[in-house]
Every structure is written in C-alpha cells, then in structure tokens.
DODOMAR-722005 format. One record per residue (C-alpha): residue in three letters; x, y, z. Coordinates in steps of 0.02 Angstrom, whole numbers, plus 50000, padded with zeros to 5 digits. Example, Ala and Ser with C-alpha at 12.3 -4.5 7.8 and 13.67 -1.06 7.14 Angstrom:
REM DODOMAR-722005
node rest=ALA | east=50615 | north=49775 | up=50390
node rest=SER | east=50684 | north=49947 | up=50357
END
This chain:
REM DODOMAR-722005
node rest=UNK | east=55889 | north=54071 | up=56607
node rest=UNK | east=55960 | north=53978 | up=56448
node rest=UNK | east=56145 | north=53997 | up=56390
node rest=UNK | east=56166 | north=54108 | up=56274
node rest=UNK | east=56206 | north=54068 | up=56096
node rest=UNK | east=56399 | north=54116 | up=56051
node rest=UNK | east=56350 | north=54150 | up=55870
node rest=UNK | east=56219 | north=54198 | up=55760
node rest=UNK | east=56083 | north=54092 | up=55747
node rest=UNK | east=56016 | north=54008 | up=55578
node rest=UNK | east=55858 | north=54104 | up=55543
node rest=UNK | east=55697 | north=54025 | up=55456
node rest=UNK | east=55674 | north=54126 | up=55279
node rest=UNK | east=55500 | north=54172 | up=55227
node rest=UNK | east=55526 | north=54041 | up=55117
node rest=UNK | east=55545 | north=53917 | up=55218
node rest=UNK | east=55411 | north=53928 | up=55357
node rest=UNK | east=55278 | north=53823 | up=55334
node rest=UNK | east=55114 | north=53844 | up=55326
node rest=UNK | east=55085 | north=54003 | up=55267
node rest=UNK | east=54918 | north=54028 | up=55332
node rest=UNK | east=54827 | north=54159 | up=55416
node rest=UNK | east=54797 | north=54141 | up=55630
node rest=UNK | east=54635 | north=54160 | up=55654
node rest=UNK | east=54610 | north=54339 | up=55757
node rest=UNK | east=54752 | north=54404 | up=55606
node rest=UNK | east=54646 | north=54537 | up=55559
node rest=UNK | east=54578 | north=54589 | up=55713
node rest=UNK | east=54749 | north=54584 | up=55825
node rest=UNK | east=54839 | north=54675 | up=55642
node rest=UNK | east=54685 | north=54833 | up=55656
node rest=UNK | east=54697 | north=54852 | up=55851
node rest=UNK | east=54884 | north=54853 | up=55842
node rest=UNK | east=54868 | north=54996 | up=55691
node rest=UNK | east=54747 | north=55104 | up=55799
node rest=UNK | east=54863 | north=55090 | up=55967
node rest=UNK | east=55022 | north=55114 | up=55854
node rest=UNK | east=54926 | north=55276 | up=55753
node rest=UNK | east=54868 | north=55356 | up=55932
node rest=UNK | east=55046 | north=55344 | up=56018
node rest=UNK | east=55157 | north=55397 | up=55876
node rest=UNK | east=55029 | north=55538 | up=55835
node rest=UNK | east=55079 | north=55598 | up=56010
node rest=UNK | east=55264 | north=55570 | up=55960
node rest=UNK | east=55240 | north=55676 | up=55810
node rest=UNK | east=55119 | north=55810 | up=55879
node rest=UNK | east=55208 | north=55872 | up=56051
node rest=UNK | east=55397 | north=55870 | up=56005
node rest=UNK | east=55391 | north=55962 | up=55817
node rest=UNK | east=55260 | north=56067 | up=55872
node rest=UNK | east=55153 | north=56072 | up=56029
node rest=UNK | east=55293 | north=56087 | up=56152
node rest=UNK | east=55413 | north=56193 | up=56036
node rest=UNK | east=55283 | north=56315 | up=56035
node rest=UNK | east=55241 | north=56291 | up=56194
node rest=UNK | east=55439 | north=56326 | up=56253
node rest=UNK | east=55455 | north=56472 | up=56117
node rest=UNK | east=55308 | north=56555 | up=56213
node rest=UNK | east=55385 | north=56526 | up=56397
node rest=UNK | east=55567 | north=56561 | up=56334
node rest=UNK | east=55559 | north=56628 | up=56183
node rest=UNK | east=55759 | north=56702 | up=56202
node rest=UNK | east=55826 | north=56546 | up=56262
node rest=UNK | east=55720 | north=56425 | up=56139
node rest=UNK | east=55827 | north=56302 | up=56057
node rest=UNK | east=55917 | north=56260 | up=56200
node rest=UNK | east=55787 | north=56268 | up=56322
node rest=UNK | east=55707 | north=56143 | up=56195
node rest=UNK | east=55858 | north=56033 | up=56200
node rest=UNK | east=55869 | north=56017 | up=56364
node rest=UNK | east=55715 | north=55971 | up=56435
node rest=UNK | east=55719 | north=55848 | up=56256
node rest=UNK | east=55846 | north=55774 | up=56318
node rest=UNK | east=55774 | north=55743 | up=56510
node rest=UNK | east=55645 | north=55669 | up=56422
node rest=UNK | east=55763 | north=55567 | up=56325
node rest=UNK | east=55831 | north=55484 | up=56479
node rest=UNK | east=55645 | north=55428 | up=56531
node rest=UNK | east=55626 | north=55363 | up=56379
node rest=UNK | east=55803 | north=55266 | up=56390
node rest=UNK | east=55746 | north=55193 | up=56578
node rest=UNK | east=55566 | north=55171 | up=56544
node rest=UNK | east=55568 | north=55053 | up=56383
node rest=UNK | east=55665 | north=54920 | up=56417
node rest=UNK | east=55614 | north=54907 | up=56595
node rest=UNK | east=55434 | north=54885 | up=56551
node rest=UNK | east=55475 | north=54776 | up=56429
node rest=UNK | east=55549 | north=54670 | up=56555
node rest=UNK | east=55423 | north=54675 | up=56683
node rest=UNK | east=55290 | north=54647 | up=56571
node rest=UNK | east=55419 | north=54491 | up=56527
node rest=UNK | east=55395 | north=54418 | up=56695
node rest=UNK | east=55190 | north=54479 | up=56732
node rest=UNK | east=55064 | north=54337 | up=56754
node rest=UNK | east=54874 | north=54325 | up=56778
node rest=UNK | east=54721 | north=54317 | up=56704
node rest=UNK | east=54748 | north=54485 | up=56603
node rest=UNK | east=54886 | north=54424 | up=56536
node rest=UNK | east=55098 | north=54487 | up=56526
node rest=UNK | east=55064 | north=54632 | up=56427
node rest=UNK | east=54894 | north=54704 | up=56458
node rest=UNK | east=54907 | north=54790 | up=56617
node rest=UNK | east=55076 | north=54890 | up=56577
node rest=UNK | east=54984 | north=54939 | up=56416
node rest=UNK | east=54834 | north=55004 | up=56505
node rest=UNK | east=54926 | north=55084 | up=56648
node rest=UNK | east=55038 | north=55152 | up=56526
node rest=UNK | east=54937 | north=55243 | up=56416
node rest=UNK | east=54810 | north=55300 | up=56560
node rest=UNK | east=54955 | north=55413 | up=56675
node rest=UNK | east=55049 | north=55445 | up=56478
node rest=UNK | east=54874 | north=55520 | up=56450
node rest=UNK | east=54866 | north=55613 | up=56629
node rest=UNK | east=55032 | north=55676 | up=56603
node rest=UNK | east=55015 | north=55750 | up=56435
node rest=UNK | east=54847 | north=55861 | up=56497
node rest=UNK | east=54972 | north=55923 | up=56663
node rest=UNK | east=55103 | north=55967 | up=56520
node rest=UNK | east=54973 | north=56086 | up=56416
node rest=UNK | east=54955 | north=56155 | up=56590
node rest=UNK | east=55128 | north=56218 | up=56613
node rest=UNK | east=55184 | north=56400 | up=56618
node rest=UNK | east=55374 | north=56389 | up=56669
node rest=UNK | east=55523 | north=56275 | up=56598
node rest=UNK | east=55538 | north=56165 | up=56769
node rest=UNK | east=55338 | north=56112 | up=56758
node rest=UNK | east=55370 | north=56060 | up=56571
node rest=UNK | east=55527 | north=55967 | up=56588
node rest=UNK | east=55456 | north=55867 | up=56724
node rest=UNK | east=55293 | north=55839 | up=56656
node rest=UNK | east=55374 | north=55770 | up=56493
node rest=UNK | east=55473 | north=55680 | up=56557
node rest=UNK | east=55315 | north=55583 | up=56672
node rest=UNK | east=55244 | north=55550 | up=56502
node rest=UNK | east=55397 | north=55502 | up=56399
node rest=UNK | east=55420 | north=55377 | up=56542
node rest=UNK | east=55225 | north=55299 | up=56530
node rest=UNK | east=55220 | north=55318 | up=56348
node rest=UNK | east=55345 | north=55197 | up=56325
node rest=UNK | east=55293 | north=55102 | up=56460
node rest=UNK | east=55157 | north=55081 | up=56353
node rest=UNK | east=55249 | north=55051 | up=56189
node rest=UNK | east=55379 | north=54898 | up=56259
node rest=UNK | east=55232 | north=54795 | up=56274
node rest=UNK | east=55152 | north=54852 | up=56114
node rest=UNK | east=55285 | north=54822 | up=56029
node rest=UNK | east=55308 | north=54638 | up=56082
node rest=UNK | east=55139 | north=54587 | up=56017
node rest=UNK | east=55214 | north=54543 | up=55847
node rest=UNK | east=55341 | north=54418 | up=55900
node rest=UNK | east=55234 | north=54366 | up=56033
node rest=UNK | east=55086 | north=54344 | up=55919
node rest=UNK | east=55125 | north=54327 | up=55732
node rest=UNK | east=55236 | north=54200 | up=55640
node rest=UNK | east=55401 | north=54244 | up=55569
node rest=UNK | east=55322 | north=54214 | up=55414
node rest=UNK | east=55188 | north=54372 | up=55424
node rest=UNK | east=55299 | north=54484 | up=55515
node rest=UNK | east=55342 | north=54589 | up=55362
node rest=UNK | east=55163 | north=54626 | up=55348
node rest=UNK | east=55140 | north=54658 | up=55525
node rest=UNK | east=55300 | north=54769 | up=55501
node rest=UNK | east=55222 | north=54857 | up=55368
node rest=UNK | east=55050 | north=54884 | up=55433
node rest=UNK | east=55132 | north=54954 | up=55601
node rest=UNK | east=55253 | north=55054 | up=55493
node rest=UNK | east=55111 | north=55121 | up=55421
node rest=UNK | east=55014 | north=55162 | up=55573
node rest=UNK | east=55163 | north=55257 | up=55638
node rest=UNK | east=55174 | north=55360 | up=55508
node rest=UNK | east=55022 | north=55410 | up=55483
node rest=UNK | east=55002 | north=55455 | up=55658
node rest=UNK | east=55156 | north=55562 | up=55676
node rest=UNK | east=55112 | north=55652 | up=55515
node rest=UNK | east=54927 | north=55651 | up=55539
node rest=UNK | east=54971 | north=55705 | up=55743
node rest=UNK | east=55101 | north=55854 | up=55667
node rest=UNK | east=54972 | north=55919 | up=55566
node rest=UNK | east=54807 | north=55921 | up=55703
node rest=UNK | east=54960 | north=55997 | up=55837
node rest=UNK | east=54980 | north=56143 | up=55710
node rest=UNK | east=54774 | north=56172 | up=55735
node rest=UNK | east=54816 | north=56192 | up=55914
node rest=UNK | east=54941 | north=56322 | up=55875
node rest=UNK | east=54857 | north=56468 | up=56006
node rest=UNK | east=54764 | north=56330 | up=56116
node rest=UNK | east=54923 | north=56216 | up=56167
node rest=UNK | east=54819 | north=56161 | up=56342
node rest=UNK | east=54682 | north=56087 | up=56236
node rest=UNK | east=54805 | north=56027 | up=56116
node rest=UNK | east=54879 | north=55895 | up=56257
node rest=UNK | east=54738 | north=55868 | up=56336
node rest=UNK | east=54639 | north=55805 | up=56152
node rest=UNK | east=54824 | north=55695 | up=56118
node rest=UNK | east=54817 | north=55638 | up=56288
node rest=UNK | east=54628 | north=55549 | up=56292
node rest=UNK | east=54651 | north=55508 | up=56123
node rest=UNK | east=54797 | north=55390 | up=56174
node rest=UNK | east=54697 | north=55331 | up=56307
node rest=UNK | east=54565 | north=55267 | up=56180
node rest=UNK | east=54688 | north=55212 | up=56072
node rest=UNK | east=54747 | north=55097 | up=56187
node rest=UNK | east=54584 | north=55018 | up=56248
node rest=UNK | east=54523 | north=54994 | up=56080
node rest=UNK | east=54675 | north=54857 | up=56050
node rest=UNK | east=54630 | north=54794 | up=56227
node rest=UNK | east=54457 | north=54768 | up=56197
node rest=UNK | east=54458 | north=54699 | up=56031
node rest=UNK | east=54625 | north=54565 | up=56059
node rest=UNK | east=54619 | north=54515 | up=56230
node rest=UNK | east=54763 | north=54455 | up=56288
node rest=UNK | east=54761 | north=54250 | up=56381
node rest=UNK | east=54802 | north=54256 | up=56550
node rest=UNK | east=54994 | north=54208 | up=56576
node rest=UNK | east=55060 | north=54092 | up=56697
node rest=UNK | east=55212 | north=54123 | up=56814
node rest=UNK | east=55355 | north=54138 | up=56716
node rest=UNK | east=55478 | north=53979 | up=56748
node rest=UNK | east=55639 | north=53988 | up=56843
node rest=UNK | east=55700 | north=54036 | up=56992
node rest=UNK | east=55623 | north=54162 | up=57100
node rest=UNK | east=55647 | north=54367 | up=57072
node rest=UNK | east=55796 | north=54464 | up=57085
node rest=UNK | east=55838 | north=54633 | up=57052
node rest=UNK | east=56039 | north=54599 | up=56995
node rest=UNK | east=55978 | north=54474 | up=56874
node rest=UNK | east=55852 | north=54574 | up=56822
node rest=UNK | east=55968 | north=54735 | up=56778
node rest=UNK | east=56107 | north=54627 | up=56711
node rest=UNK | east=55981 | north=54539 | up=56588
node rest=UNK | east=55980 | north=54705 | up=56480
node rest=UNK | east=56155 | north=54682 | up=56441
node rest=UNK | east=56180 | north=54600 | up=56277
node rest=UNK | east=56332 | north=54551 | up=56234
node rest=UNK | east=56371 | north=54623 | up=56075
node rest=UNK | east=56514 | north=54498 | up=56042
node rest=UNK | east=56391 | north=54366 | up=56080
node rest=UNK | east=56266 | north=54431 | up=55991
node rest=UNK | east=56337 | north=54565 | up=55846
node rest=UNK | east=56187 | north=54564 | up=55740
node rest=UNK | east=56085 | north=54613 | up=55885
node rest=UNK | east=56215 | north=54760 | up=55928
node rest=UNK | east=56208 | north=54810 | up=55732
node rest=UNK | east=56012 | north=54819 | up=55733
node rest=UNK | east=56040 | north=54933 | up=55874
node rest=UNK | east=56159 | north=55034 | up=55818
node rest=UNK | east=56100 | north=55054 | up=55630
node rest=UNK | east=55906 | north=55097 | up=55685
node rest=UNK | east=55985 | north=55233 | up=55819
node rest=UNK | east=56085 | north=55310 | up=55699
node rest=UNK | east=55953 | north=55319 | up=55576
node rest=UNK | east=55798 | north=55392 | up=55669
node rest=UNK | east=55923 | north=55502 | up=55762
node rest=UNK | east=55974 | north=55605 | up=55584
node rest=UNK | east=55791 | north=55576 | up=55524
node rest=UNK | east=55686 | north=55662 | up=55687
node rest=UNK | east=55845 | north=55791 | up=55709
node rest=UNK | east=55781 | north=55879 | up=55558
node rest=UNK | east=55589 | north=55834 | up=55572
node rest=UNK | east=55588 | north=55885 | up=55757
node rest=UNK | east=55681 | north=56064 | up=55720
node rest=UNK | east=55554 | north=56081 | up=55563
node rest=UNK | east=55459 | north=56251 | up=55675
node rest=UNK | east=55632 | north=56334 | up=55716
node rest=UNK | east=55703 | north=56279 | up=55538
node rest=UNK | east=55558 | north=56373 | up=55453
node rest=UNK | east=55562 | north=56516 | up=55571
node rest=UNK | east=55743 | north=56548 | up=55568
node rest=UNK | east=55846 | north=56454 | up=55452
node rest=UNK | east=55691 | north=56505 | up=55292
node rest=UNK | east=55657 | north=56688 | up=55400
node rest=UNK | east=55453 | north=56654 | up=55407
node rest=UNK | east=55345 | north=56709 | up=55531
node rest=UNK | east=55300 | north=56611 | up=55666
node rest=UNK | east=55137 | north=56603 | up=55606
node rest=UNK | east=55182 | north=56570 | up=55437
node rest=UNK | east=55295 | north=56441 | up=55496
node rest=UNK | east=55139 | north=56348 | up=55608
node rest=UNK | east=55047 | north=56332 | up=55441
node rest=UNK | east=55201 | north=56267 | up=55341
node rest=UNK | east=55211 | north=56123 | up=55468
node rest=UNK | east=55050 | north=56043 | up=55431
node rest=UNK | east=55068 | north=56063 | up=55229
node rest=UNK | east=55220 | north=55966 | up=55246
node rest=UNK | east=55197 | north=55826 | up=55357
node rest=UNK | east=55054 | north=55808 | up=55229
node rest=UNK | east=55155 | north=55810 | up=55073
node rest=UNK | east=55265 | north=55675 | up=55169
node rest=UNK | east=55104 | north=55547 | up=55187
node rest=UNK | east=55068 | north=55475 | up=55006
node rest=UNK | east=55248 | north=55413 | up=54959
node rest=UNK | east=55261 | north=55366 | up=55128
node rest=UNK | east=55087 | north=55254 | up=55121
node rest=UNK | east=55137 | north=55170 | up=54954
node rest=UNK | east=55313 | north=55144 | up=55014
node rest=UNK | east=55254 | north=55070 | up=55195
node rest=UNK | east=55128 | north=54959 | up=55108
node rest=UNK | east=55229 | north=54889 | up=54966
node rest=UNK | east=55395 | north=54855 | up=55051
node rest=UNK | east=55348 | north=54751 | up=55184
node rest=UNK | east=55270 | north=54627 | up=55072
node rest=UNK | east=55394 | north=54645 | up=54959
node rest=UNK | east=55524 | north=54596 | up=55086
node rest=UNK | east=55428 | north=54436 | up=55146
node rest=UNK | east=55424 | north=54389 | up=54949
node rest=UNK | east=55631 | north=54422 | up=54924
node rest=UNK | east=55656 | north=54359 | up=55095
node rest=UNK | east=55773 | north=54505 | up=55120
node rest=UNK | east=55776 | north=54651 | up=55261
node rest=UNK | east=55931 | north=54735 | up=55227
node rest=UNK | east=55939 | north=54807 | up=55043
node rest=UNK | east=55768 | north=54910 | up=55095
node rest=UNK | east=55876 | north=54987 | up=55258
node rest=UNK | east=56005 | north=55031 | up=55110
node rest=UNK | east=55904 | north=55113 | up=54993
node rest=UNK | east=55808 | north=55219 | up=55128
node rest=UNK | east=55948 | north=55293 | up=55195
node rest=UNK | east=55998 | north=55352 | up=55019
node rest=UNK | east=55835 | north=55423 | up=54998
node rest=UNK | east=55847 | north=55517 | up=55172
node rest=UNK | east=56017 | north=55600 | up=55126
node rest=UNK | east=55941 | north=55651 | up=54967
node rest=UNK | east=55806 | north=55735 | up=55045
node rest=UNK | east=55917 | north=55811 | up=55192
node rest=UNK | east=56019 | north=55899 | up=55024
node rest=UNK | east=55902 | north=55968 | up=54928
node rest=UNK | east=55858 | north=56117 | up=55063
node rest=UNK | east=56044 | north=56167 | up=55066
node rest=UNK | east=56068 | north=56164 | up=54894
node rest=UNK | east=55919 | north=56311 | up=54885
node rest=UNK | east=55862 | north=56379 | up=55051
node rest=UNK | east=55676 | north=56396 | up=55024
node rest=UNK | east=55483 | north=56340 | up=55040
node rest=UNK | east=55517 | north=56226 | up=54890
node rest=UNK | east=55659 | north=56129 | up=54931
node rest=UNK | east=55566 | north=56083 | up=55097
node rest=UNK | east=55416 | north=56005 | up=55017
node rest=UNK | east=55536 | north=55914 | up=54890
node rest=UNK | east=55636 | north=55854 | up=55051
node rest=UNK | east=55447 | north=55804 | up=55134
node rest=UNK | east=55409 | north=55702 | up=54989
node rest=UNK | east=55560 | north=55607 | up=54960
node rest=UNK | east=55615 | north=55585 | up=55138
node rest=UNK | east=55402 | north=55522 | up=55173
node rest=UNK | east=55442 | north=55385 | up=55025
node rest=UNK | east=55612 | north=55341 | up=55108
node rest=UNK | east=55565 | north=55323 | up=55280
node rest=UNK | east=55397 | north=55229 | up=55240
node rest=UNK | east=55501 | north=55099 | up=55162
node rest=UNK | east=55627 | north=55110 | up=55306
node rest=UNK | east=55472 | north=55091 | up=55432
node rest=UNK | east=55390 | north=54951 | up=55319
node rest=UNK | east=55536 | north=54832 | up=55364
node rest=UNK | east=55626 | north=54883 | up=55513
node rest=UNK | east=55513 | north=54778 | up=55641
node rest=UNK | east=55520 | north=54619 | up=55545
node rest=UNK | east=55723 | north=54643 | up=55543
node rest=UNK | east=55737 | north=54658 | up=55736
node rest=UNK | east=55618 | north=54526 | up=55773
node rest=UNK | east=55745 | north=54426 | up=55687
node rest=UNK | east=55881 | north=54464 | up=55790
node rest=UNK | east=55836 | north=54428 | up=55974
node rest=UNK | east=55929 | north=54353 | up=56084
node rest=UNK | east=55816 | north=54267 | up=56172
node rest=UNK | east=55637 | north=54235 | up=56085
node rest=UNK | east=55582 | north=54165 | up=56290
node rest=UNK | east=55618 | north=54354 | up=56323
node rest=UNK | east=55558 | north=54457 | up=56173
node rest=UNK | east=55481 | north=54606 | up=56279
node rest=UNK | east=55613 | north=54646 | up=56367
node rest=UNK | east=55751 | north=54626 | up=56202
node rest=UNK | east=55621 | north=54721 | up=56110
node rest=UNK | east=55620 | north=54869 | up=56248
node rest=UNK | east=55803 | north=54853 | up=56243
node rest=UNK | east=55779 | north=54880 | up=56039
node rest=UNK | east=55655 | north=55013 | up=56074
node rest=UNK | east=55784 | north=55108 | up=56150
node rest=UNK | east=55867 | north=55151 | up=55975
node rest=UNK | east=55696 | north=55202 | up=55913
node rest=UNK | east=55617 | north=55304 | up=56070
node rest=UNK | east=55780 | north=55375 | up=56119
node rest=UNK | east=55861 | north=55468 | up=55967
node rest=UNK | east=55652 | north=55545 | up=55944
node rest=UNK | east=55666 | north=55605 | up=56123
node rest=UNK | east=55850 | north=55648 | up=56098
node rest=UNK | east=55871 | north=55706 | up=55946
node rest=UNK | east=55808 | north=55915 | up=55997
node rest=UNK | east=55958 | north=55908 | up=56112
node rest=UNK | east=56078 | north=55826 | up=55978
node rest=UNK | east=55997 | north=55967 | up=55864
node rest=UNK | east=56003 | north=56111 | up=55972
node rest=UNK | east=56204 | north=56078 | up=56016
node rest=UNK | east=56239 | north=56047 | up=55831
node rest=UNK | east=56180 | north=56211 | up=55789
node rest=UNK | east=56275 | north=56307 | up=55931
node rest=UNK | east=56420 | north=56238 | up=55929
node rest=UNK | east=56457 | north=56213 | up=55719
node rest=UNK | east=56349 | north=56339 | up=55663
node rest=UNK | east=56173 | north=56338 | up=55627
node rest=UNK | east=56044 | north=56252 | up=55544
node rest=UNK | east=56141 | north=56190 | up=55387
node rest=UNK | east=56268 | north=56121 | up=55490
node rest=UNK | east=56101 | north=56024 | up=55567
node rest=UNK | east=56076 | north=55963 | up=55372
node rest=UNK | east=56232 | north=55893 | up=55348
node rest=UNK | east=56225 | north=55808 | up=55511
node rest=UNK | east=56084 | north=55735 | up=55492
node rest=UNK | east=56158 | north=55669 | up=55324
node rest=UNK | east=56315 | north=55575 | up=55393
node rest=UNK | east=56163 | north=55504 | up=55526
node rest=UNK | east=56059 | north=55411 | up=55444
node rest=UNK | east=56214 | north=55345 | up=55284
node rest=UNK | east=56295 | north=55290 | up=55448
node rest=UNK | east=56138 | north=55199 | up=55508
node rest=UNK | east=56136 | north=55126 | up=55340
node rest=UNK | east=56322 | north=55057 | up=55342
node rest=UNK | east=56276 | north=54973 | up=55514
node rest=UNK | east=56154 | north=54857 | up=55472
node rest=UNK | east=56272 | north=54772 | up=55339
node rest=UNK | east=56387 | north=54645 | up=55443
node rest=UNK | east=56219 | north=54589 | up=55503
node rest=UNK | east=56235 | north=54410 | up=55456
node rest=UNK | east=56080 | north=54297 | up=55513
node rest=UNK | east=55965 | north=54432 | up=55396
node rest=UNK | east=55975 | north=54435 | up=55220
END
C-alpha cells in the first residue's frame, strides 16, 4: 500500500482535462448504470416510506413508530458493515468476471431473496431480521455499483455521470414510493415484485457492460488487520475526505427523516386516514419528480461547465430547509405538496453533483471501491437510520414538528460541512 498523502491533493478541473471526448461504450455503460441505479433506489424508496411502515403499522399498530425505528435502525447497522466491506472486497476480487461483477450479481440476487422473505413476515423479529439480510446485500450490491464511475469514466464526464445517476435515483425512489402505495393491502406481492425487479435491474447492467476480467491485485498477500484498518481514513490526513462524509450524512439524514415518516406524518401529524394517507404518498412523491428531473439534468452539466461542486451543495440545502418550513408554517395537504415540489428541485440538484464531488476526494484512486463504500456509508446509513433518528426525535422533544425543525438544522448543517473542503471548488 502507498503512503498516504499528508495534504490535499491538487485536483484536475474540468477545464483542464484533456481530451474531452467520449469512451467508446459511454452510452451503453451511462444507460445500464441508470437502470441498476433506478431498480435499487426504487427499493430504497418503496419499502422504508411505505411497504414496511405499513407493513409494521399492521403487526404493531400500538407500538408503530418505535417499532419502526428500531428494526430501521438494525437495518442501519447492516447497511454501515455491509458497504464498505464489499466495497473492499470487490477492491481486491480477480478473474475473468472481473472486481466488481460477482458482488453485484450476488448482491442483488439474495437482496432480491430477502426482500420476498420480508413480505412474508407476520411478527416484528421475522421483519427486523429479514431487513436487515437485505439492507446488508443491497448494499453489497451498491459499493460496487457505485465504483463504476471512477473506475470507468474520466474526471472530466463525471458530472454527467453524477447527474444521470442522480437522476436514476430519484426517479426510482419516487417512481418505487408511488408503485409501494399500489401495494398498500398486498405488501407480500409488493416485496416480492421490488425484489425480482432488482434482480433484473442488475443483470441488465451486467449484460450490456461487461466488466474485463481483473488480475490479482498487487502487494503483499491477504490479511484481515490490514484489511479492517484500511477503512480508517485519517481525517487529519485527509479533511476533505472527512468533510464529504460528514456534509452528505448530515444532509440525507434531515432529507429521508422527513420523507421516510411521510405515512405517519400524514396520518398523525395532518389527522388523515390511513387510507387517505396511502393515496397522499404516491401524489407526492409525484409532485417531487419534475423539478427534481430538470434540476438533476441541468446541474450536473452545469457543474462540469463552472468547474465547481460546492455552491450547488449550498443552494440545495437552502432549498431543503425551505421546504421542511413551509408545512409548519400551515399544517395541511397544501403545504406538503409545496414542500414535495421544492424539496424534489433541491435535492435533484443536490443528487446531480454529489457523486462527481466525492469522486474527487478519495484517498486513494488504487482503492476507489472500498473509499467509495466507506463514502456510501453517509448515504446508505442516515436512509436506513434516519426512522430511528425520527422516531426518538418525536418521543423525546415532542412530535412531528419537532421532526421539521430537525430535519432543518440537518441538512443547513450538511451544507456548512462541505465548505472547508479545499481540493473542490
């Protein structure tokens, strides 16, 4: 293993890579990495804000919120293992299939399996464990996913690889929040259609961009201890890496504490139905996807033009505490829309450049899996996490617009983190 830089790395500007020509494969590798991105994160988007709230309302419907927090959280700690680890794994893999082929497939095949047990459950100990088996493959499918762009695209494109992922990600947690509400009173078939249509997902990008096989990785033989101890990174030696962290972490954690409460925050904190609640979900996550589509496919372009990551992290987070006010200054159907719409447009363009900004920070490009898992952490984690950071905020300071305001201080403080960031613009 290299030594590690003691500072922050010059970066190569947009502007300054040379050529700026498309790879040939671009446009296949840029629509199989859309369709894997669009099946996982409609998973992410389906079973947390709806499928498996409803499914823990029906099981526990005295106990939900925290019942719903805590096996969140259990998941949350798969998640936190899971990513990384496969990240690095896939790091080290060789053969003809390539590093990060077979972690994708096996990933998404027993994510798949595991989603179909969860529709299956009927008591709070066969959910939390089944969740938690496909929070773990899930991302076990997404470290390696998630390494194609610095593995495969040049610094150069990587805002429009950024975007187009972005977009795919959005689409499929809106598009998978809105199908989950149509499996509202048939949760079993609900996981099981999510679950193969991962599955699919994930073989399309295999088929279409197969990977070349990988030779041994060079060094020294394997061991565990420097295996585990390569996750640490050194904040002090690398700061801009422990900023990224910290600012994306912060900011999907206020985001998803809101969007993944959306069920309970329409059935308690508005007083619907239940029912009337399960059709409010869809409508929304809807009126979310056309600012967030224009936003996703305009700033990451935009930012490979300016050269510049940062000011878009800024002016999303703005937009997301905007949003996260307007339903406690007037508690009703309204002010949720008007929060879907402008919080869609903010974290499209929040989505459209956060990739390219953490490819830019890595440690160490010879290890980009495994620094991406680590990365993937702030983004998996605080989704997975962010019922149980949701269901203690409202017991313990007092309901849902204490959840709001939360939320709030999130995602400015997410915003704040990503400016001592020094070797992005």
């Amino acid at each position: 293993m290299t030594t590690a830089p003691t500072g922050p790395e010059p970066r190569t500007t947009p502007e300054q890579s040379t050529p700026k020509t498309r790879t040939p494969g671009e446009r296949r590798l840029l629509g199989g990495l859309m369709a894997n991105s669009l099946t996982l994160y409609a998973i992410y988007g389906a079973v947390p804000a709806v499928l498996l709230a409803n499914l823990v309302a029906d099981v526990a419907p005295d106990s939900k919120t925290t019942s719903l927090g805590v096996i969140s959280a259990i998941g949350a700690f798969g998640a936190m293992l899971a990513n990384p680890v496969a990240g690095a794994l896939s790091d080290r893999t060789h053969g003809r299939f390539g590093r990060r082929a077979p972690w994708m497939a096996g990933g998404a095949l027993l994510g798949g399996l595991s989603l179909i047990a969860l529709g299956l459950g009927n008591n709070l100990l066969w959910i939390g464990v089944a969740w938690a088996l496909a929070q773990i493959f899930l991302n076990g499918l997404q470290a390696p996913l998630t390494a194609v762009i610095p593995d495969r695209t040049p610094e150069h494109r990587r805002g429009v690889f950024s975007s187009a992922a972005g977009l795919a990600q959005m689409l499929g947690a809106t598009l998978g929040t809105a199908a989950a509400a149509a499996f509202a009173d048939q949760l079993g078939l609900g996981y099981a259609v999510f679950g193969v249509f991962v599955i699919i997902g994930t073989a399309v990008f295999l088929l279409l961009n197969k990977e070349p096989a990988a030779n041994a990785p060079e060094g020294g033989p394997f061991r565990w201890k420097a295996f585990l101890a390569g996750f640490w990174v050194n904040p002090r030696r690398h700061p801009d890496f422990a900023w990224a962290f910290a600012g994306r972490f912060l900011l999907i954690l206020g985001y998803y504490c809101v969007f993944s409460y959306q069920l309970y925050i329409l059935d308690d904190f508005l007083d619907l139905t239940r029912d009337r609640a399960n059709d409010l979900v869809p409508l929304l996550s809807m009126a979310m996807l056309p600012g967030m589509i224009v936003m996703i496919v305009v700033s990451g372009p935009w930012s490979d033009r300016v050269g510049r990551r940062k000011p878009f992290v800024v002016a999303s987070s703005i937009g997301m505490a905007i949003a996260l006010a307007l339903p406690l200054i007037l508690r009703s159907e309204a002010s949720m829309f008007a929060y879907a719409v402008i919080s869609g447009c903010a974290f499209g363009m929040y989505m459209a450049v956060d990739t390219a900004l953490m490819t830019q920070v890595l440690p160490r490009p010879d290890e980009a899996a495994k620094d991406m898992g680590v990365l993937n952490i702030a983004n998996a984690l605080p989704q997975a996490l962010a019922p149980a950071v949701a269901a203690a905020v409202i017991g313990v300071l007092g309901g849902y617009s204490a959840l709001f305001v939360a939320a709030i201080v999130l995602v400015v403080l997410g915003a704040v983190s990503v400016l001592p960031i020094r070797s992005v613009r």
